[in-house]
ZAPA-246200 format. One record per residue (C-alpha): residue in one letter; chain; x, y, z. Coordinates in steps of 0.1 Angstrom, whole numbers. Layout:
BEGIN
- type/mol/u/v/w
- A/A/X/Y/Z
...
This chain:
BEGIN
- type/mol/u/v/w
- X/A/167/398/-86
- X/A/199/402/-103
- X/A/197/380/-139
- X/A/234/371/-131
- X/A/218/341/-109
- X/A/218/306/-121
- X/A/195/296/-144
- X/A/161/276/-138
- X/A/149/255/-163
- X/A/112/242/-159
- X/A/94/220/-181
- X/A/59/221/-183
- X/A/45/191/-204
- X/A/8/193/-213
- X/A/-21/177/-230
- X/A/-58/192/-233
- X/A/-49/215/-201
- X/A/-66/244/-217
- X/A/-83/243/-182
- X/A/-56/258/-158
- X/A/-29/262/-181
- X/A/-26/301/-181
- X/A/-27/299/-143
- X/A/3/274/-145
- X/A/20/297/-166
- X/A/11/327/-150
- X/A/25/315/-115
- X/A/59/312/-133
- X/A/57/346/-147
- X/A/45/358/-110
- X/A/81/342/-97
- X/A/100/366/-73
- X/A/129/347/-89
- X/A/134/363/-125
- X/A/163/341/-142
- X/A/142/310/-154
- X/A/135/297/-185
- X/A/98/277/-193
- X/A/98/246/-218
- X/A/63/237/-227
- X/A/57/203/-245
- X/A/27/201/-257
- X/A/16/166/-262
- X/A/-5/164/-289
- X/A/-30/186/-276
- X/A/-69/184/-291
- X/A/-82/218/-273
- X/A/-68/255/-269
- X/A/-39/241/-251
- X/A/-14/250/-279
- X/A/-30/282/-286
- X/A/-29/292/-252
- X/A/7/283/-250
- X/A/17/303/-280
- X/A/2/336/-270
- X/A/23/331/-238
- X/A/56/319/-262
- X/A/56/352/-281
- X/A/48/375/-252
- X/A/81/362/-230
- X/A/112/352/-247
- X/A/121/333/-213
- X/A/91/306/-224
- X/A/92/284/-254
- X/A/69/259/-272
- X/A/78/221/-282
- X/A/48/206/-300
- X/A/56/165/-301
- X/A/43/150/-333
- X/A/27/117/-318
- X/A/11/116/-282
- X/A/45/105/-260
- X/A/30/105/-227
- X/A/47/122/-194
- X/A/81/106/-192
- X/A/85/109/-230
- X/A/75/146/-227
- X/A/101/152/-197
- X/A/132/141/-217
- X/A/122/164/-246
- X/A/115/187/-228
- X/A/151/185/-211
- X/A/172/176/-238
- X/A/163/213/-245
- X/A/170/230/-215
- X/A/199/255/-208
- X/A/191/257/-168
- X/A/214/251/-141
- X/A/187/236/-120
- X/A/160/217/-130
- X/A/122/210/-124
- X/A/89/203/-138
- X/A/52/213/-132
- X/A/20/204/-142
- X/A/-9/223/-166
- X/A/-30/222/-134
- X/A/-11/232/-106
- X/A/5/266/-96
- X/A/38/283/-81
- X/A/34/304/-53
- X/A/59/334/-58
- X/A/86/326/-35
- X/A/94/290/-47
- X/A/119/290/-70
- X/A/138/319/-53
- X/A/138/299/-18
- X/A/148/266/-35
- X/A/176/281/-56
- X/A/185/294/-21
- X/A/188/264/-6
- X/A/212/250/-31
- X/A/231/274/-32
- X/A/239/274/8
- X/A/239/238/5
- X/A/264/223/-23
- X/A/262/187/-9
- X/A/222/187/-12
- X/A/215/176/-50
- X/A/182/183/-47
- X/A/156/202/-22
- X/A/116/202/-24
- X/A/87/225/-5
- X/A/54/212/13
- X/A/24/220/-11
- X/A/-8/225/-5
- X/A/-40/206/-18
- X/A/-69/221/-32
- X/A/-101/202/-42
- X/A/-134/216/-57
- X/A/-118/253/-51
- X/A/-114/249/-14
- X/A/-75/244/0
- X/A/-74/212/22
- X/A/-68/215/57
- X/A/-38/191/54
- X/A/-6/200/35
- X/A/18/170/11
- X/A/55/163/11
- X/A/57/173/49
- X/A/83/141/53
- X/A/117/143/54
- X/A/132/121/22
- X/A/148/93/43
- X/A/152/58/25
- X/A/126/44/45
- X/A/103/69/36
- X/A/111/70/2
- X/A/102/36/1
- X/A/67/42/10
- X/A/56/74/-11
- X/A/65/100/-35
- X/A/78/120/-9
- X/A/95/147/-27
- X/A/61/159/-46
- X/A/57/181/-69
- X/A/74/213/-57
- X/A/110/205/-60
- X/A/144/215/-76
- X/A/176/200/-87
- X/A/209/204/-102
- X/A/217/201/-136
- X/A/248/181/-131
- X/A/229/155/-114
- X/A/204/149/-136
- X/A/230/142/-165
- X/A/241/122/-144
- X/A/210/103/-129
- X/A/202/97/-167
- X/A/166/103/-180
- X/A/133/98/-170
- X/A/122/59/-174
- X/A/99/60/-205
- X/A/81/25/-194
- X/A/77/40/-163
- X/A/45/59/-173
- X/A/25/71/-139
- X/A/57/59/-118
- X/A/81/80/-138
- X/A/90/109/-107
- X/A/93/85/-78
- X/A/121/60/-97
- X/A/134/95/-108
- X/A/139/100/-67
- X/A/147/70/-55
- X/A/175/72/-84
- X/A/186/104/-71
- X/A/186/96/-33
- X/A/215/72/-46
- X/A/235/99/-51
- X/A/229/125/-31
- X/A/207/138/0
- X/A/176/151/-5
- X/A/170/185/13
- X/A/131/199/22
- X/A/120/233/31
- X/A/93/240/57
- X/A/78/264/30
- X/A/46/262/19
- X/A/52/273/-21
- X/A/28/253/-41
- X/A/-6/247/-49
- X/A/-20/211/-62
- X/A/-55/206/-75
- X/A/-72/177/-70
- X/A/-92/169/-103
- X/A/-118/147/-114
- X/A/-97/144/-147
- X/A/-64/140/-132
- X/A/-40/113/-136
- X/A/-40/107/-97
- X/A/-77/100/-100
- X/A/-79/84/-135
- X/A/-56/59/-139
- X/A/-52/46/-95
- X/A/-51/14/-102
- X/A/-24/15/-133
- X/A/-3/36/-108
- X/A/-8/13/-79
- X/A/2/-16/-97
- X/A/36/2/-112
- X/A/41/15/-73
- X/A/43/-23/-63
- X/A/68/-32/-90
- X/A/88/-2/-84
- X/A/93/-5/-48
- X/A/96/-42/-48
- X/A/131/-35/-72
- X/A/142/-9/-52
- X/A/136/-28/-15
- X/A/166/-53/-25
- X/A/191/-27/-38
- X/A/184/2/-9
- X/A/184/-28/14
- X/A/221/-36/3
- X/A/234/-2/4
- X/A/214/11/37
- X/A/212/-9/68
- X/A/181/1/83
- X/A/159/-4/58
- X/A/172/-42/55
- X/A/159/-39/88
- X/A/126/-22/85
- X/A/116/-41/56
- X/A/123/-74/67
- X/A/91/-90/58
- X/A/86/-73/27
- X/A/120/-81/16
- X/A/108/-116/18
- X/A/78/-115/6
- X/A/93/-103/-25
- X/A/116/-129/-25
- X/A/83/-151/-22
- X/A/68/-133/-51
- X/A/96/-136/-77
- X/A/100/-178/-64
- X/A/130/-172/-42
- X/A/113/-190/-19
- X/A/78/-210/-13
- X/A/51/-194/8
- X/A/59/-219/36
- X/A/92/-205/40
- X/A/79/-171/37
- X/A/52/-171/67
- X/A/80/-190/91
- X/A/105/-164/86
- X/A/85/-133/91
- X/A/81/-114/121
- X/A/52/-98/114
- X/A/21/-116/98
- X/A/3/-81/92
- X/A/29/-65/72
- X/A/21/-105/47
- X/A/-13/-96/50
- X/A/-10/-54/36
- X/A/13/-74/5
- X/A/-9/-97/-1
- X/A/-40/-71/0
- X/A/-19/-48/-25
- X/A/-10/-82/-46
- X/A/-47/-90/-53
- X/A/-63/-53/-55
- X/A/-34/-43/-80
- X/A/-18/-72/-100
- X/A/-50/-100/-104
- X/A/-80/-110/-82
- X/A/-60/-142/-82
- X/A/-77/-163/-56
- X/A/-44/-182/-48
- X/A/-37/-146/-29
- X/A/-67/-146/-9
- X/A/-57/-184/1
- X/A/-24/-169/12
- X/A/-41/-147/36
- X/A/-61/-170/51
- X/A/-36/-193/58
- X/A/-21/-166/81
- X/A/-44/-175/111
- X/A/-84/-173/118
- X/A/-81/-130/120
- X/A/-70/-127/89
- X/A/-95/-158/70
- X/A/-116/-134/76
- X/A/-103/-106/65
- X/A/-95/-125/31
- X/A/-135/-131/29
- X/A/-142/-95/30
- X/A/-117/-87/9
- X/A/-128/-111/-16
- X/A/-164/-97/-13
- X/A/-154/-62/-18
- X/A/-126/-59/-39
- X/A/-141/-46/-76
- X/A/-118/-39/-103
């Protein structure tokens, strides 16, 4: 691969990944695609992380070490990490996860055919306890709807340079959140391609953030999507549409209008009831929520009674 191709920048923040951090590094090195340079920010590591990092720094001058002083967290990390970077595309990875060779060279590809695609991601497999999943993530087209209900982009994914100077940096009080408002900022702007490709392997840890901290990001997740509903609903049609009832039920929520109001209006008392689930589980075991609930009819009183007797925190 000629070196004259654009240049990929990816950031690989890090802390205490002495674990699987060669093999992140390692699939990087492995990449069909040779023109790439690796940022690794090392957030305040207390194992071999560093170490590990700095044997791989002075063995490839296409990878470089940032050691942050203080513990920054992930969003933190990002932005140093790309207020450093030379690329004209973009990504980021993770200490545990790997490349599979082909994925930068067929993203880049993309891009390049594509010039009014800003970004483009790649299905990824998951792995748990060593053994790949028989189920595959980010096999979703990005729509606005579906953007709306997950992450769907990933964590195998590429975009331009321009656009991320544009799109601004990665929300720093957004910690656990930080990727998804990154997309739904980008989707603003531009179209969001996805490849059929399989190029990227995800491990499913005990010690991982996805496990770790669930409820800290299911409780960001609600406040991030309930902010983005009203201004995707303004600017596409059909999710002012699809989201009817959660539109007002977020209206509800931040005392637009009374709960009265909010249960006439709707069209569909089960998409109140999933809210008001999420409301309790996430943000409070306030019981006023579980009164909510049972006021929707004698199905769903019951429901709220299980829920109640269930739902540890």
């Amino acid at each position: 691969m000629s070196q004259t191709r654009p240049l990929v920048t990816i950031v690989l923040p890090t802390y205490n990944g002495e674990q699987y951090l060669s093999k992140a590094i390692q699939s990087i090195k492995n990449q069909s695609y040779k023109n790439w340079e690796l940022i690794i920010v090392d957030d305040c590591s207390t194992d071999n992380t560093n170490k590990i990092a700095r044997e791989y720094e002075s063995e490839d001058n296409r990878i470089r070490l940032i050691k942050n002083e203080t513990n920054l967290k992930l969003p933190a990390s990002l932005n140093k990490g790309f207020s450093n970077a030379k690329g004209e595309y973009y990504t980021w990875t993770s200490d545990d996860n790997e490349y599979y060779p082909e994925a930068l060279e067929k993203m880049v590809e993309f891009l390049e055919k594509n010039t009014d695609y800003g970004m483009v991601y790649a299905r990824t497999n998951m792995e748990k306890d060593g053994k790949i999943q028989p189920y595959t993530w980010c096999d979703q087209a990005t729509t606005a709807i579906n953007l709306l209900e997950i992450s769907v982009p990933g964590a195998c994914f590429l975009y331009r340079s321009n656009l991320a100077k544009e799109i601004g940096l990665y929300d720093e009080k957004l910690f656990l959140n930080e990727d998804h408002d990154y997309w739904l900022r980008i989707f603003l702007k531009t179209p969001i391609g996805n490849l059929s490709d399989i190029l990227y392997l995800y491990r499913l840890t005990s010690t991982g953030l996805t496990n770790t901290r669930k409820l800290e990001i299911g409780r960001g997740k609600i406040k991030l999507l309930r902010h983005y509903r009203g201004i995707y609903a303004e600017i596409f049609p059909e999710v002012k549409e699809y989201y009817h009832d959660n539109l007002l039920f977020d209206k509800f929520i931040e005392g637009e209008i009374d709960w009265k109001t909010c249960k006439q209006m709707s069209k569909n008392k089960k998409i109140l009831w999933k809210a008001l689930k999420k409301e309790y589980i996430y943000c409070g075991q306030n019981h006023k929520y579980i009164n909510y609930i049972k006021s929707l009819g004698i199905l769903y009183f019951f429901k709220a009674i299980i829920l109640e007797n269930t739902t540890k925190i």
